[in-house]
C-alpha positions, 0 to 999 in steps of 0.5 A: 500500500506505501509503495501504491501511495508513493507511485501516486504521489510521484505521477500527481507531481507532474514532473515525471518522464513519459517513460517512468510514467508509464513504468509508474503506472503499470506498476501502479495498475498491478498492485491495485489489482494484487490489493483487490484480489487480497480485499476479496479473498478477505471478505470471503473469510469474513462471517458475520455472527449475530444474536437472533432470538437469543441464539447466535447465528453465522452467516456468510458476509455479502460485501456491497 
């Protein structure tokens, strides 16, 4: 996440060659997508437990 905040900050700067920009970028793209790939396998592991009936219950989580 630092590496995806600096690669950010370097291409808002605007003081980036074209090349690096485009290095900066596919980089940037990729762990986006690394990132997502962890966030989903996360909330597949995520159950929710709730009191219903004075019995607690799990459930899978449904993210939005």
């Amino acid at each position: 996440m630092a590496r995806l905040e600096q690669i950010v900050k370097e291409l808002e700067s605007g003081n980036v060659p074209l090349d690096d920009l485009m290095r900066l970028y596919d980089e940037g793209t990729a762990l986006v997508k690394s990132c997502t790939e962890k966030i989903t396998a996360a909330e597949q592991k995520v159950r929710l437990v709730q009191m219903k009936n004075g019995t607690l219950t799990e459930e899978e989580f449904h993210g939005q």
